[in-house]
BATORSE-969057 format. One record per residue: x, y, z of N, C-alpha, C in turn; residue number from 1. Coordinates in Angstrom, 1 decimal, always signed. Example, Ala and Ser with C-alpha at 12.3 -4.5 7.8 and 13.67 -1.06 7.14 Angstrom:
2
R;n.c1;n.c2;n.c3;ca.c1;ca.c2;ca.c3;c.c1;c.c2;c.c3;nr
R;+13.2;-5.7;+7.8;+12.3;-4.5;+7.8;+13.2;-3.3;+7.8;1
R;+12.8;-2.2;+7.1;+13.7;-1.1;+7.1;+12.9;+0.0;+7.9;2
end
This chain:
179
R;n.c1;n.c2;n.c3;ca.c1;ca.c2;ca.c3;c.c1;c.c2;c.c3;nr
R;-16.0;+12.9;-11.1;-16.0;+12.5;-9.7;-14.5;+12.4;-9.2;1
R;-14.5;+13.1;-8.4;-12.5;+13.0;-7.6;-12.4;+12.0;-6.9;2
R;-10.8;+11.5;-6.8;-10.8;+10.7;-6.0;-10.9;+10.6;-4.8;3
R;-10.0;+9.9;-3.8;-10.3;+9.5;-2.8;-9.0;+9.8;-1.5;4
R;-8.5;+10.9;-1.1;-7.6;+11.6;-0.8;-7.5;+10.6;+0.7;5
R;-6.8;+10.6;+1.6;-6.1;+10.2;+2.7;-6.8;+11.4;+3.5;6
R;-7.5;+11.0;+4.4;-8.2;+11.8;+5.6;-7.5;+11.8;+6.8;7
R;-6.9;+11.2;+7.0;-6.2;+10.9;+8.1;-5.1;+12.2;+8.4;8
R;-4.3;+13.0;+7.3;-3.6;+13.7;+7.6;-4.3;+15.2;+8.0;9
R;-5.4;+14.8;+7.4;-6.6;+16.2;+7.7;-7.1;+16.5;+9.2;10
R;-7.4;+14.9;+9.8;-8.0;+14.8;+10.8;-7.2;+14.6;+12.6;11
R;-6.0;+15.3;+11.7;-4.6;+14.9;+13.0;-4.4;+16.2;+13.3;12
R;-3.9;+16.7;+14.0;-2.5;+17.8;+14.5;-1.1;+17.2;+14.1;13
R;-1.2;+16.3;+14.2;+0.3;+15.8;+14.1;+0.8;+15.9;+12.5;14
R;+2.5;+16.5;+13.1;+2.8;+16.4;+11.3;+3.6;+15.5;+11.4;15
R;+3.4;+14.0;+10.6;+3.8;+13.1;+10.3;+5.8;+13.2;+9.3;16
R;+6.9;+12.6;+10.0;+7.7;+12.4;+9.4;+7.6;+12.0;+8.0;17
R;+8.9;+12.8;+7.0;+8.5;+12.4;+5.9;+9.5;+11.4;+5.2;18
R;+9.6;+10.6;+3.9;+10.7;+10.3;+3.5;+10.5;+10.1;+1.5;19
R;+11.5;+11.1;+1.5;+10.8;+10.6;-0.4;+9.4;+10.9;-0.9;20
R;+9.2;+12.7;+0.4;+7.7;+12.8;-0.2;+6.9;+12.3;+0.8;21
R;+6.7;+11.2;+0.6;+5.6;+9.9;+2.0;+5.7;+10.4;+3.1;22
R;+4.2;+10.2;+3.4;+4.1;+10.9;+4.9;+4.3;+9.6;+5.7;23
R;+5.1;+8.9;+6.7;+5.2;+7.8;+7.1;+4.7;+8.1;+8.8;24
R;+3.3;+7.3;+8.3;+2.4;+7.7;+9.3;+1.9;+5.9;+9.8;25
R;+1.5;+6.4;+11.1;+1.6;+5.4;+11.9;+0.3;+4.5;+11.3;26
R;+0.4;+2.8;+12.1;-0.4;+1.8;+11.5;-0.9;+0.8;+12.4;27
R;-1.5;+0.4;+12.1;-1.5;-1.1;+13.4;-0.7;-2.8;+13.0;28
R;+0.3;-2.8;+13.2;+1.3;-3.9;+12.9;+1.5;-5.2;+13.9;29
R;+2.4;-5.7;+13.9;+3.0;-6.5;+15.0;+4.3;-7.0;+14.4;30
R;+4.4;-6.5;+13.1;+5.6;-6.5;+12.6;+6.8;-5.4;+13.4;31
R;+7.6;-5.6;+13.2;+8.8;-5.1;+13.6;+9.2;-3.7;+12.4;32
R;+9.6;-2.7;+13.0;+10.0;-1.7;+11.6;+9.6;-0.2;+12.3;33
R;+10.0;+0.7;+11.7;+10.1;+1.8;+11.8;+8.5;+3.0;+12.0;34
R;+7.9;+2.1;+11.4;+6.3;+2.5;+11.6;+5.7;+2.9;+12.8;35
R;+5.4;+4.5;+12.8;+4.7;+5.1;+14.3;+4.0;+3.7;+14.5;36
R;+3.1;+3.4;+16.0;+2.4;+3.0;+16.4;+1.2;+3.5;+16.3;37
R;-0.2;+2.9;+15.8;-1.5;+3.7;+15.7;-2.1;+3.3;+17.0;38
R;-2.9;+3.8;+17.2;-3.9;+4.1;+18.7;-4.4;+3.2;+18.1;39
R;-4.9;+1.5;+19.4;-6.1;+1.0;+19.1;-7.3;+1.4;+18.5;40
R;-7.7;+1.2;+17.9;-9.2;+1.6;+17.4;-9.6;+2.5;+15.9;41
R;-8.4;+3.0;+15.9;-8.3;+4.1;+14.8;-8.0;+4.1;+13.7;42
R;-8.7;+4.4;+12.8;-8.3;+3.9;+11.1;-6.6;+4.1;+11.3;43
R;-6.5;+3.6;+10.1;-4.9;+4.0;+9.7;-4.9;+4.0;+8.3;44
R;-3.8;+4.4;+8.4;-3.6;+4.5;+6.3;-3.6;+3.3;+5.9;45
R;-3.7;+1.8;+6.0;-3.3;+0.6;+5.5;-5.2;+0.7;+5.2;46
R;-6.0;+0.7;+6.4;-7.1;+0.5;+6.3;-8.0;+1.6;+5.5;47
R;-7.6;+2.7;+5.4;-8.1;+4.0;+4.5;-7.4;+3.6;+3.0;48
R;-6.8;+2.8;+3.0;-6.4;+2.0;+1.2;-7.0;+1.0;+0.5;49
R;-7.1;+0.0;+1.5;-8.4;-0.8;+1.2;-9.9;-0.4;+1.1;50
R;-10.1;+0.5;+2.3;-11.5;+1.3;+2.0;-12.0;+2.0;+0.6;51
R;-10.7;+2.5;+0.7;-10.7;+3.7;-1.2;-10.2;+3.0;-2.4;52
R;-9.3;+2.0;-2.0;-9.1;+0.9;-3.3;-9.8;+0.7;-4.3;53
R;-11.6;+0.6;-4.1;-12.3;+0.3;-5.1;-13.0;+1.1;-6.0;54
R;-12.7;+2.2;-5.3;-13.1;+3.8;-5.6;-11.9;+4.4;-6.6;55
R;-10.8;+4.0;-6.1;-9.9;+5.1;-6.7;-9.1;+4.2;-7.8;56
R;-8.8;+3.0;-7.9;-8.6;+2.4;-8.4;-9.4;+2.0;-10.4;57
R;-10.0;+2.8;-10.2;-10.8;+3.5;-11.7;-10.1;+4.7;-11.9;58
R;-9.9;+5.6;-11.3;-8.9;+6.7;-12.1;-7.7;+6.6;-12.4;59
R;-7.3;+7.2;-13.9;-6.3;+7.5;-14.5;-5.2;+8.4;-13.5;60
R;-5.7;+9.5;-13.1;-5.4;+10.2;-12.5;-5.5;+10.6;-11.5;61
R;-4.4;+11.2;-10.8;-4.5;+11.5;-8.9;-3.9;+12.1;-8.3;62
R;-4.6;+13.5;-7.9;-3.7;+15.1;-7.7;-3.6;+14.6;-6.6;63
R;-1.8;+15.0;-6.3;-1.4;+14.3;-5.1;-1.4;+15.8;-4.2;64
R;-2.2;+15.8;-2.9;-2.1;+17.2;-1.9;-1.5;+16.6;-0.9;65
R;-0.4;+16.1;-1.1;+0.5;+15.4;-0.3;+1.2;+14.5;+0.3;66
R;+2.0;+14.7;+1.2;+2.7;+13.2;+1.7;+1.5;+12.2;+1.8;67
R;+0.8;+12.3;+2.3;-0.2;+11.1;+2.4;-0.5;+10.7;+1.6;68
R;-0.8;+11.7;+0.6;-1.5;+10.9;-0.6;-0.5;+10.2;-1.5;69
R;+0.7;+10.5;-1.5;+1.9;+9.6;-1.8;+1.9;+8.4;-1.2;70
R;+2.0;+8.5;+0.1;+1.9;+6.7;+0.6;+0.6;+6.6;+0.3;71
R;-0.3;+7.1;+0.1;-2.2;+6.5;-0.3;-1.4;+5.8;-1.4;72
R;-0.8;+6.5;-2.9;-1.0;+6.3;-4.0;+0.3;+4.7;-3.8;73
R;+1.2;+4.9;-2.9;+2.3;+3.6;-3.3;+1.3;+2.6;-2.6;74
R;+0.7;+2.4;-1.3;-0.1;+1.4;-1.0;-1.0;+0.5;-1.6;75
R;-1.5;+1.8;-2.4;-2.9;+1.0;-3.3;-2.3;+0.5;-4.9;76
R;-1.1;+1.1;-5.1;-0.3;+0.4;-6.1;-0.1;-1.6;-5.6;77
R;+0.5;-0.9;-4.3;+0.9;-2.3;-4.2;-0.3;-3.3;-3.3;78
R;-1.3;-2.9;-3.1;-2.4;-4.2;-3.0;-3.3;-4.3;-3.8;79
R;-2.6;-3.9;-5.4;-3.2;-4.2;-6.2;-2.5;-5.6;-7.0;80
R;-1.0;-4.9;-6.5;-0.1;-6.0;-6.9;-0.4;-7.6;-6.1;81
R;-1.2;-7.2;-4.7;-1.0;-8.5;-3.8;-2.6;-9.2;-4.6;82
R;-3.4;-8.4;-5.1;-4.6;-8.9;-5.7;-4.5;-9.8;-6.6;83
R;-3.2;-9.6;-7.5;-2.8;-10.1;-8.9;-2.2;-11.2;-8.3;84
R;-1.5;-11.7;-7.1;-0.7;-12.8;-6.7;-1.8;-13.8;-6.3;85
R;-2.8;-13.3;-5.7;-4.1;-13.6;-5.2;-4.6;-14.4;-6.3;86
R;-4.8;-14.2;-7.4;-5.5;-14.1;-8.3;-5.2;-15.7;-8.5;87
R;-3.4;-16.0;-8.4;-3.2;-17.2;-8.7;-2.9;-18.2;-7.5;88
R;-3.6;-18.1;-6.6;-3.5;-18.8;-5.3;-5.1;-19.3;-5.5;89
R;-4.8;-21.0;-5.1;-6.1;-21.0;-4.7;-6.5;-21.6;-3.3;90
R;-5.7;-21.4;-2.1;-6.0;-21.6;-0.8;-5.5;-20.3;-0.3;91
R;-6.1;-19.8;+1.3;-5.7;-19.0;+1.5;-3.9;-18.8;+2.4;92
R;-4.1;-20.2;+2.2;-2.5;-20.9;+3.0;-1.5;-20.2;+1.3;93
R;-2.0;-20.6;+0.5;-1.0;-20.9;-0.2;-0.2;-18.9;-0.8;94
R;-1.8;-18.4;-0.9;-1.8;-17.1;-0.8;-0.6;-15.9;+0.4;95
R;-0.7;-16.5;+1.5;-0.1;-16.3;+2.6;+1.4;-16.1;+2.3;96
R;+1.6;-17.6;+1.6;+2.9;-17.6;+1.5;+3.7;-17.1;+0.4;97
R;+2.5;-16.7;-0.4;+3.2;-15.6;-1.9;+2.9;-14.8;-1.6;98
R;+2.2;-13.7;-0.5;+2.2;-12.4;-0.4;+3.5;-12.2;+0.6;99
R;+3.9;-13.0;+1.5;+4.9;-12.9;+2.6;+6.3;-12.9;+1.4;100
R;+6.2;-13.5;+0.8;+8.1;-13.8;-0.8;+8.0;-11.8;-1.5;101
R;+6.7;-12.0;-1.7;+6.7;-10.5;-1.8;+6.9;-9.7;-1.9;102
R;+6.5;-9.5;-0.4;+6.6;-8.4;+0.9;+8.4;-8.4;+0.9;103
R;+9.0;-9.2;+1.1;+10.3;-9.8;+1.2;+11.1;-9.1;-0.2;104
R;+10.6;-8.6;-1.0;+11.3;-8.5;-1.7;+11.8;-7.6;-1.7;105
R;+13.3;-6.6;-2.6;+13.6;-5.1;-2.4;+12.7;-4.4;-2.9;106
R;+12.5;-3.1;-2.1;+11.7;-1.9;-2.2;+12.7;-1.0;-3.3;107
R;+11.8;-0.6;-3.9;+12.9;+0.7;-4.7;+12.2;+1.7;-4.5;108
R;+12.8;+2.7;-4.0;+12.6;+4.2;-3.7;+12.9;+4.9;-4.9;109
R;+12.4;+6.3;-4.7;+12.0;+7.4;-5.8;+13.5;+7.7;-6.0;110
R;+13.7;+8.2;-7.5;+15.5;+8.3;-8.1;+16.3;+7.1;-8.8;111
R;+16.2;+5.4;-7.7;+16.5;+4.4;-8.5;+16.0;+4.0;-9.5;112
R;+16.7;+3.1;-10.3;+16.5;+2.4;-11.4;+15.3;+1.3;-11.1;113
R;+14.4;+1.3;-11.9;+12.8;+0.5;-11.4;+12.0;+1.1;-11.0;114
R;+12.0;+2.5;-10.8;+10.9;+3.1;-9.8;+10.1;+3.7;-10.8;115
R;+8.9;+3.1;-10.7;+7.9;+3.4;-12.1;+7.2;+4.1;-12.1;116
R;+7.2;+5.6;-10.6;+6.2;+6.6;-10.7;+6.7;+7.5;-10.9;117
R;+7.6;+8.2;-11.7;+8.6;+8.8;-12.1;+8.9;+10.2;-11.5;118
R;+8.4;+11.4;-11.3;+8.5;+12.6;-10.9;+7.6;+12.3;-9.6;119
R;+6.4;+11.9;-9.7;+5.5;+12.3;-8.5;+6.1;+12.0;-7.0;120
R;+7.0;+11.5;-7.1;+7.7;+11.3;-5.7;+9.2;+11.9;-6.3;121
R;+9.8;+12.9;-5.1;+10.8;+13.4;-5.3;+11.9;+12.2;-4.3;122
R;+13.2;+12.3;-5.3;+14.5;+11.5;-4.6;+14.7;+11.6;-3.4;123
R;+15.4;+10.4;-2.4;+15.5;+11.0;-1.3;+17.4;+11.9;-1.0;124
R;+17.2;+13.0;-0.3;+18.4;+14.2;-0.2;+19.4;+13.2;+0.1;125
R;+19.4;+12.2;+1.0;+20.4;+11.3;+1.5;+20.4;+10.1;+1.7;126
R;+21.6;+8.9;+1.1;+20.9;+7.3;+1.7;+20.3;+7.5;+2.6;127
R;+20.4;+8.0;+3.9;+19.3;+7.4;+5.0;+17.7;+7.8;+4.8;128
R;+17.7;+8.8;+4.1;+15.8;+8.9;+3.5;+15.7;+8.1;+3.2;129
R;+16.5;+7.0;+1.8;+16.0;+6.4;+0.9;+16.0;+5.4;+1.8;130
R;+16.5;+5.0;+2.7;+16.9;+3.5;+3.5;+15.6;+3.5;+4.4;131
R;+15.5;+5.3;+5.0;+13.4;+5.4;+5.8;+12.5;+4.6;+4.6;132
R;+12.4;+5.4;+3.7;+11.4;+4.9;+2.6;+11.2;+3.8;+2.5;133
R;+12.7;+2.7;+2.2;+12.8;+1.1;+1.8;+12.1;+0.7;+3.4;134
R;+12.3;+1.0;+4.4;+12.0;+0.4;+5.4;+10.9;+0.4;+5.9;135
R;+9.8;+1.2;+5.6;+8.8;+1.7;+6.3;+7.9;+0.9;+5.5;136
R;+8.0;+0.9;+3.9;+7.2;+0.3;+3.0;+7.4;-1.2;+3.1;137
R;+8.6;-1.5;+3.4;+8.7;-2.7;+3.5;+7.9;-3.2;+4.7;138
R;+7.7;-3.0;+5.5;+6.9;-2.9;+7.0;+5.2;-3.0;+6.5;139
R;+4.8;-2.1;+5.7;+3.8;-1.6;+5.1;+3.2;-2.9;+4.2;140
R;+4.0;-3.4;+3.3;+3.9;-4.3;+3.0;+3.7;-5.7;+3.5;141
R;+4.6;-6.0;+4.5;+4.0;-7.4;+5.2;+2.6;-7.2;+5.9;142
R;+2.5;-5.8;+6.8;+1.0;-5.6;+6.8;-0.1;-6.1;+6.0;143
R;-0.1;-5.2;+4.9;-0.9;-5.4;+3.8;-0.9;-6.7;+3.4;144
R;-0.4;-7.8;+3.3;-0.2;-9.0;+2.9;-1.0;-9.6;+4.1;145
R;-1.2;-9.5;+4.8;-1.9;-9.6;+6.4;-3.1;-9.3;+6.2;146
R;-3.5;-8.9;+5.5;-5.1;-8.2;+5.5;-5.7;-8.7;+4.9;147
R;-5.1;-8.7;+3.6;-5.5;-8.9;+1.7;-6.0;-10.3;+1.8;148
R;-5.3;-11.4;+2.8;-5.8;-12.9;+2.3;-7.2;-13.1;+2.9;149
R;-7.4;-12.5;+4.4;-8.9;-12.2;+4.8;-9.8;-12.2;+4.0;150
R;-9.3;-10.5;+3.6;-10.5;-10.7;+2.7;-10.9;-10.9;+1.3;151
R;-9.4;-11.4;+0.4;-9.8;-12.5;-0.6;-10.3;-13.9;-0.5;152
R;-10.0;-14.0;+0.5;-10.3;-16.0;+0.8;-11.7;-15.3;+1.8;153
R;-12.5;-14.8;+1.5;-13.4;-14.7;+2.6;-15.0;-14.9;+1.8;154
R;-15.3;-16.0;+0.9;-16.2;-16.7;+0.3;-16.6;-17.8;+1.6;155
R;-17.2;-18.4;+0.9;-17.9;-19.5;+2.0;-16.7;-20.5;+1.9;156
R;-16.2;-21.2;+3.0;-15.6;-22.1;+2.9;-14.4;-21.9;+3.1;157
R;-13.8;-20.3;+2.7;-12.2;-19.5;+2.3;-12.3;-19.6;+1.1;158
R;-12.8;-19.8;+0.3;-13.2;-19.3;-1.3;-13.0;-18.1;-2.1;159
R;-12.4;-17.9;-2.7;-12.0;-16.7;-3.2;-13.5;-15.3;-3.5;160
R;-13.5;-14.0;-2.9;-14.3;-13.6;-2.7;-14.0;-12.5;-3.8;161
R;-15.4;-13.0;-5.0;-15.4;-12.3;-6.2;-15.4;-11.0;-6.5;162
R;-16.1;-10.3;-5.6;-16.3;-8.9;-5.5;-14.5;-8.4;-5.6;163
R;-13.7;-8.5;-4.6;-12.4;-8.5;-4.8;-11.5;-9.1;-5.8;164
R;-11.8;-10.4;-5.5;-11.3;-10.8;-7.5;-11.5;-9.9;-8.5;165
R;-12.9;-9.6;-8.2;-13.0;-8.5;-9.9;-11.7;-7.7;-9.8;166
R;-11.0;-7.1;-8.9;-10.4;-5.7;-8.9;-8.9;-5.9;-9.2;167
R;-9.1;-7.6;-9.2;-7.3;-7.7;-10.1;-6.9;-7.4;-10.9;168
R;-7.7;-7.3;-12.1;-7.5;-7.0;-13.3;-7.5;-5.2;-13.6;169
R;-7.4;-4.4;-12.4;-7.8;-2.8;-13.1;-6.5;-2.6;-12.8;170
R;-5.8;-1.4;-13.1;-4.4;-0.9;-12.7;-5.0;+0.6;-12.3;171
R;-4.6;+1.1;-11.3;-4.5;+2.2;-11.0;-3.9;+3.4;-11.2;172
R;-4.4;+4.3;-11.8;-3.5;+5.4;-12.5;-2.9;+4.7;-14.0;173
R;-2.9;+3.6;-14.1;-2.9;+2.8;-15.5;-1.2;+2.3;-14.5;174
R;-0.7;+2.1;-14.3;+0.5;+1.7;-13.4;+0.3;+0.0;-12.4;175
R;+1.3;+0.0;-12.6;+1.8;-1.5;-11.9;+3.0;-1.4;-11.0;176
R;+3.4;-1.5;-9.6;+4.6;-2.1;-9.1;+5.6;-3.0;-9.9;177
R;+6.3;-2.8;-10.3;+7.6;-4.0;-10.4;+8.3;-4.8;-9.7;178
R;+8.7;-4.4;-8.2;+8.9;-5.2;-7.3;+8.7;-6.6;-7.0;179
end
């Protein structure tokens, strides 16, 4: 069974700016940051990661056919990471506020020291790639920390919602964020 590829780049004309490989394609935010703007209504890569999260998040392995699927693969790294913080929250207040410390934290781009997906993303040619990359993800990130407590705390009451609990414990591609 294959995984679960980023449709979004298939279903555009647009060729999305790159940085470090990553297709840095637009989202629905209200955060501040470098992130195209997504059309009301329209999937975006934040919500096509959660969608495939539970799918893709079983394979070892994941032929990357592109920028997209580079950011598919760094996103679902990292709301796997926000799952595992989840994991030790038990309000969704409290959750909020350890996915937001986070989010906050430094990003490492492909080439530095910490970057744990080793070849599959190529270095960026010049600080300012690497500085797009840190910035965009970082953006990407307080998003995703915005989504994730919904729908972990979305049991009866705001109760941790098990179906999603189960999925803290898998690692994707067998990998972890360090961040």
């Amino acid at each position: 069974m294959p995984s679960y590829h980023s449709k979004i780049s298939e279903t555009t004309e647009v060729v999305f700016e790159e940085a470090c490989g990553c297709a840095l394609m637009p989202f629905r935010t209200e955060t501040r940051g470098p992130a195209p703007p997504c059309n009301p209504g329209t999937e975006d890569i934040i919500d096509e990661t959660i969608a495939f999260f539970r799918a893709n998040v079983f394979f070892r392995n994941f032929e990357v056919k592109g920028g997209a699927d580079r950011t598919l693969i760094y996103l679902t790294l990292y709301f796997q990471q926000c799952l595992v913080k989840c994991e030790r929250c038990t309000s969704p207040e409290a959750a909020s506020k350890e996915l937001s410390t986070l989010a906050m934290k430094a990003v490492t781009s492909p080439g530095e020291p910490g970057w744990v997906l080793g070849g599959m993303y190529p270095s960026g040619k010049s600080k300012q790639e690497g500085d797009s990359f840190k910035a965009y993800f970082k953006q990407a990130r307080e998003e995703i920390g915005r989504r994730v407590v919904p729908l972990m705390y979305s049991g009866e009451g705001g109760t941790k919602n098990k179906w999603w609990q189960a999925f803290s414990k898998r690692k994707f591609m067998g990998k972890e964020l360090r961040d």
